[in-house]
C-alpha positions in Angstrom: 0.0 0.0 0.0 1.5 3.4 -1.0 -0.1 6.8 0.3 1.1 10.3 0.2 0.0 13.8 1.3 0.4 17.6 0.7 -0.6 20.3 2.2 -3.5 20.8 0.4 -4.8 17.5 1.7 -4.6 15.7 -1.8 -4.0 11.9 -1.1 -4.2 8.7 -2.6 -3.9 5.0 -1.6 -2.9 2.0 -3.4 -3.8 -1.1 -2.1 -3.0 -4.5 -4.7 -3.1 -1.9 -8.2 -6.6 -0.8 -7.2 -7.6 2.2 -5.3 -8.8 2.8 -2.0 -12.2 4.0 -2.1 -12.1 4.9 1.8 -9.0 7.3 1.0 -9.9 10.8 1.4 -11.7 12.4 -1.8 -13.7 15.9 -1.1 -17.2 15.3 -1.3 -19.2 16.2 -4.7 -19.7 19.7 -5.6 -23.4 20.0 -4.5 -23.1 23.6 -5.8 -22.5 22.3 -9.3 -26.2 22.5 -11.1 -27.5 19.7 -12.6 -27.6 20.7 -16.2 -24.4 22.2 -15.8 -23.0 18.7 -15.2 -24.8 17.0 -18.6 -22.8 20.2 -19.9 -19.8 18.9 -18.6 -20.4 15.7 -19.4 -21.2 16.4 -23.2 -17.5 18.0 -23.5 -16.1 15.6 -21.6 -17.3 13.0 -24.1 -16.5 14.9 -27.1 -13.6 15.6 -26.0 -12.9 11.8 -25.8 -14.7 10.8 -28.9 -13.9 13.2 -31.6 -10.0 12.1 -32.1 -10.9 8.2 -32.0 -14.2 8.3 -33.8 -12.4 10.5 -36.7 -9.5 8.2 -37.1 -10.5 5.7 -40.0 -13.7 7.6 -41.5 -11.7 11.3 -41.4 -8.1 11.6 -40.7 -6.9 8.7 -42.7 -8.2 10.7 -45.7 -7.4 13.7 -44.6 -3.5 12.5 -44.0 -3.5 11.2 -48.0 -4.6 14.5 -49.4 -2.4 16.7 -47.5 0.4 14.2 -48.6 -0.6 14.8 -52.2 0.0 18.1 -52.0 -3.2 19.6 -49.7 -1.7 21.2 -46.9 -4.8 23.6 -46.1 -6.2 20.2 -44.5 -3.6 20.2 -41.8 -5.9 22.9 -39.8 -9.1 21.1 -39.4 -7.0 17.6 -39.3 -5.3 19.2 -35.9 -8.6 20.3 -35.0 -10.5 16.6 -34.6 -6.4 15.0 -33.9 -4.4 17.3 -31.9 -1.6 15.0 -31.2 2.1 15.3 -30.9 2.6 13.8 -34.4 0.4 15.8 -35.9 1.9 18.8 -34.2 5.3 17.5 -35.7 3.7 17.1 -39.4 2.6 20.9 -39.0 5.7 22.1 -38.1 7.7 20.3 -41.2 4.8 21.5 -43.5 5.6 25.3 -42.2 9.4 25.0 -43.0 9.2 22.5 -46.2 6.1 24.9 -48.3 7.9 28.4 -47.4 5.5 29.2 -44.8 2.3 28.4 -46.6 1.3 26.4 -43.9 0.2 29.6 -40.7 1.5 28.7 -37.3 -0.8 30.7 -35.9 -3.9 29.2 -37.5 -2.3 25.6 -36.5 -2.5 27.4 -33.0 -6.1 28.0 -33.4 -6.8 24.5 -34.4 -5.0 22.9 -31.6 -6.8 24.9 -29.1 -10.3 23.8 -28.8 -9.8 20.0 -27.6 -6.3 20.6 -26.2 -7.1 23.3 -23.9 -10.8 24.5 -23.7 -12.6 21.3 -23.9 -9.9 19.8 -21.5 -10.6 22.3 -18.7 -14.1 20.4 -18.4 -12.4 17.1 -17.0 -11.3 19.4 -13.8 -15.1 20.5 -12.9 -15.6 16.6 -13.8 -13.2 15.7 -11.3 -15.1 18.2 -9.1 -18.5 16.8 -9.7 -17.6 12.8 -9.8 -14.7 12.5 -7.9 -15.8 10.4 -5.0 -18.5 8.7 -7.0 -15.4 7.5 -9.3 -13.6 7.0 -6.3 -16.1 4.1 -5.2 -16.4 2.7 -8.4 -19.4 4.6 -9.4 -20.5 7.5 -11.8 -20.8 7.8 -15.3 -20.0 4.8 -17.1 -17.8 6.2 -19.6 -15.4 8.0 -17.1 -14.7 4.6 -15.0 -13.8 4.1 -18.4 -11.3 6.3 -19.1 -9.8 7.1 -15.6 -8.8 3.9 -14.4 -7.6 3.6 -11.1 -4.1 2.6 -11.4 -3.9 6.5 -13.3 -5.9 8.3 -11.4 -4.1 7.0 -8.0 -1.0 8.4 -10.2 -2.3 11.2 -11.0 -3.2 12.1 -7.8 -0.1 11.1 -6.2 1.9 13.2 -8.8 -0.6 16.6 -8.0 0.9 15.7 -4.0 3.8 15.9 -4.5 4.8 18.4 -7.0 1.6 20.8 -7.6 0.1 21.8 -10.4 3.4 22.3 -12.1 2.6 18.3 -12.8 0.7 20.3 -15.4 3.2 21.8 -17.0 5.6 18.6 -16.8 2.8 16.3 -18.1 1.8 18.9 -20.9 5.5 17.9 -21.9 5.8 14.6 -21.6 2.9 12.5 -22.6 0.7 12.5 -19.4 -2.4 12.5 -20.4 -4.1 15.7 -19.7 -7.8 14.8 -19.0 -7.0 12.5 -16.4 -4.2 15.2 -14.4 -7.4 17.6 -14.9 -9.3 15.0 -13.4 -7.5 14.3 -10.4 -6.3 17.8 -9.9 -10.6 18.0 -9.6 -11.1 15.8 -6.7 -8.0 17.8 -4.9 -8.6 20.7 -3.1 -6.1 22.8 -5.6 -7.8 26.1 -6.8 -9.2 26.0 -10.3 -7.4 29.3 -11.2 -4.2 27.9 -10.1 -4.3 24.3 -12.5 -6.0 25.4 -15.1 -3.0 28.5 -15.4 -0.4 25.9 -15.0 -2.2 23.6 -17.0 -2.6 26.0 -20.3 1.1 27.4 -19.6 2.3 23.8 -20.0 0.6 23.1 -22.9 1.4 26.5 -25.2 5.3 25.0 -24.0 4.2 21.6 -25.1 2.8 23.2 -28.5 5.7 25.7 -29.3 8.7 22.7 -28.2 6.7 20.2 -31.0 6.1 22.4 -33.9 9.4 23.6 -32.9 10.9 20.2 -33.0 8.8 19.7 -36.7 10.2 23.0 -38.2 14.0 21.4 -37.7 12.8 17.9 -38.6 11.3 19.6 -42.1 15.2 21.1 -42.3 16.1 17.5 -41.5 14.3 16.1 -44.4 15.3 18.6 -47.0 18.9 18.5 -45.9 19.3 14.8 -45.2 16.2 13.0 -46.5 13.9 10.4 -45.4 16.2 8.4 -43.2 17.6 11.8 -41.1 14.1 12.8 -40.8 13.3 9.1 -39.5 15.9 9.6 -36.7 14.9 12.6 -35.6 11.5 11.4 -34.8 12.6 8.6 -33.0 14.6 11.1 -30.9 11.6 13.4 -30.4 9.5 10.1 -29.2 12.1 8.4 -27.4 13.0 11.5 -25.0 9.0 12.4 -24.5 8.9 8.6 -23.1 11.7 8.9 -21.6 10.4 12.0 -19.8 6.8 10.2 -18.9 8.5 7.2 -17.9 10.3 9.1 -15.5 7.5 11.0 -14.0 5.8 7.6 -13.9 8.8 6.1 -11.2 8.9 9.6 -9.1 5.3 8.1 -8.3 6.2 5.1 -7.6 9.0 6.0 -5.1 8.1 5.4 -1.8 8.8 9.1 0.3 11.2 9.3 2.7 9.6 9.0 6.2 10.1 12.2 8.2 13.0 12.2 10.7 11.3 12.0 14.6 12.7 13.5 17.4 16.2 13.0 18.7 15.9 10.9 21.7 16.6 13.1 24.5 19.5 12.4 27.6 19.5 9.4 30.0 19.1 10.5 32.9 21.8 10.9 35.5 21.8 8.2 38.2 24.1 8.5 41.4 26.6 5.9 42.0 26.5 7.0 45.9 23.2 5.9 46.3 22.7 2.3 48.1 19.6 0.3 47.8 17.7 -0.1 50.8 
């Protein structure tokens, strides 16, 4: 069993790779309205849905035009796919067609599911926490935040903040569930969600980044420098996730308790009666 704590009273227990439902989670938001959670829910699930109900019916399609030479599609294709590789493929688009591809617009595109609609998952975490917590809730959330990442996510939020936010943004944590867990902490919305959007405009700009040299890459080098680069790119963000993943796991060092104080003093003049 692994626990750990913070000072904002964010905790989370292990037991076996399931967790503890009697572990502390703040009670649900009875504040929250109840259409405002089927709100919240709807983004939720679109937020989920759009990227893996696109994949074979849009994006394959999408991917073979802009390969022949339709690079306009990379905006809406970010839009419904807002991954990393994606990211990547817009940044070697901007540098290999002279800027005809607009960073800024790719900006724009990225932004609804990546930011916006992720901010929802905190106010889920808010509303369904403990429900979740106990195995309950919506269906599709037990779902997506399995216990074994939520107790990590939740363990990462106690011991480093919200600037898990910013680290995870970078690595390949995956953002609803932080959002989640950062929900059923007490951390102030204001603070995460800050953190939160900070770390992903880094995550953005380090990718497309990253694509503008691997589109140098390719025109310099060719297919298998471009090839090696990726690899590079991918292996460091696991490297980075993996890492985050084991300063979870670490067991915290146990607090030093007080220094034993001084025997005391016993006469060698006195004789037992």
């Amino acid at each position: 069993m692994t626990t750990s704590h913070d000072d904002d009273h964010v905790e989370h227990v292990l037991v076996d790779g399931e967790l503890d439902t009697e572990a502390h989670v703040p009670h649900d938001d009875e504040r929250m309205s109840p259409w405002f959670k089927r709100f919240l829910v709807g983004v939720g699930v679109a937020r989920l849905a759009i990227p893996i109900a696109t994949f074979f019916t849009i994006v394959g399609p999408m991917v073979a035009r802009i390969g022949r030479g339709e690079t306009d599609l990379i905006y809406p294709l970010l839009l419904i796919r807002p991954s990393k590789d994606i990211q990547l493929w817009g940044g070697g688009l901007w540098r290999t067609t002279d800027g005809d591809v607009n960073l800024p617009l790719l900006f724009l595109a990225w932004t609804p599911l990546m930011i916006v609609f992720n901010w929802a998952f905190f106010y889920l975490g808010r509303a369904y926490g403990p429900a979740i917590a106990r195995g309950e809730g919506p269906r599709w959330i037990q779902r997506n935040v399995s216990p074994k990442n939520f107790a990590l996510a939740r363990t990462l939020l106690a011991r480093k903040g919200p600037t898990i936010a910013i680290l995870g943004r970078i690595a390949a944590l995956p953002p609803t569930v932080l959002a989640f867990a950062a929900g059923t902490s007490d951390v102030s919305p204001w603070r995460y969600q800050l953190a939160d959007t900070f770390g992903a405009v880094i995550s953005f700009a380090i990718t497309v980044g990253v694509g503008t040299l691997l589109g140098d890459a390719y025109e310099s080098g060719g297919l298998w420098l471009l090839a090696g680069g990726v690899v590079l790119f991918f292996g460091s963000v696991s490297w980075m996730t993996r890492w985050l993943q084991r300063e979870a796991e670490v067991e915290p060092e146990p607090e030093p308790g007080p220094e034993p104080g001084p025997e005391p003093e016993t006469s060698a003049d006195v004789t037992p009666v």
